[in-house]
N, C-alpha and C positions, 0 to 999 in steps of 0.2 A: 399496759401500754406505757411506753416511754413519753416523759414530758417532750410538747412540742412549744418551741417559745414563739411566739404568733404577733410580740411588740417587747417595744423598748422602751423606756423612760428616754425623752431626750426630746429636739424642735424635730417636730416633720411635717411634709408640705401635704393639703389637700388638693384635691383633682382643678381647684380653682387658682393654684399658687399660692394660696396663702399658710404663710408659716405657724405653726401651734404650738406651743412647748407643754411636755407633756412630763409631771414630775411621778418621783418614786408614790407618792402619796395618793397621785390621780389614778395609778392604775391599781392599786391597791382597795381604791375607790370603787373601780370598775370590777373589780374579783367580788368585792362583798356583795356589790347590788347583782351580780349576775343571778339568774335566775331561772333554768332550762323551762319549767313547767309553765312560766309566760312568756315567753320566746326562746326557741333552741336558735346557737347560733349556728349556718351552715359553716362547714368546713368547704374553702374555695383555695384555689390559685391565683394567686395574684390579687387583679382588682374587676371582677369579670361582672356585665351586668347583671341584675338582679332575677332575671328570666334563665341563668344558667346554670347545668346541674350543677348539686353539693355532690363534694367527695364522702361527705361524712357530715355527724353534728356533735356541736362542741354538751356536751354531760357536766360538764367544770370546767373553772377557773381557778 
């Protein structure tokens, strides 16, 4: 399967307005700690509550 790119290094707002800056190093961050076998992540559209199906689950980062 072809890489899907899921974020970006850079400011983005949360559901509350609030601004986050997110660098090359913090997602970097989030790729090594990731960890399927203690949480798989769903695969979603958009930003859909937590009650609705996954398209899929993330295997890696």
């Amino acid at each position: 399967m072809s890489a899907i790119h899921i974020f970006k290094a850079g400011t983005h707002t949360d559901m509350h307005g609030t601004k986050l800056p997110f660098t090359q190093s913090d997602l970097a961050a989030c790729v090594k700690a990731y960890n399927p076998s203690v949480h798989e992540a769903p695969l979603v559209i958009g930003h859909p509550k937590t009650e609705d199906p996954a398209w899929g689950w993330v295997k890696a980062l």
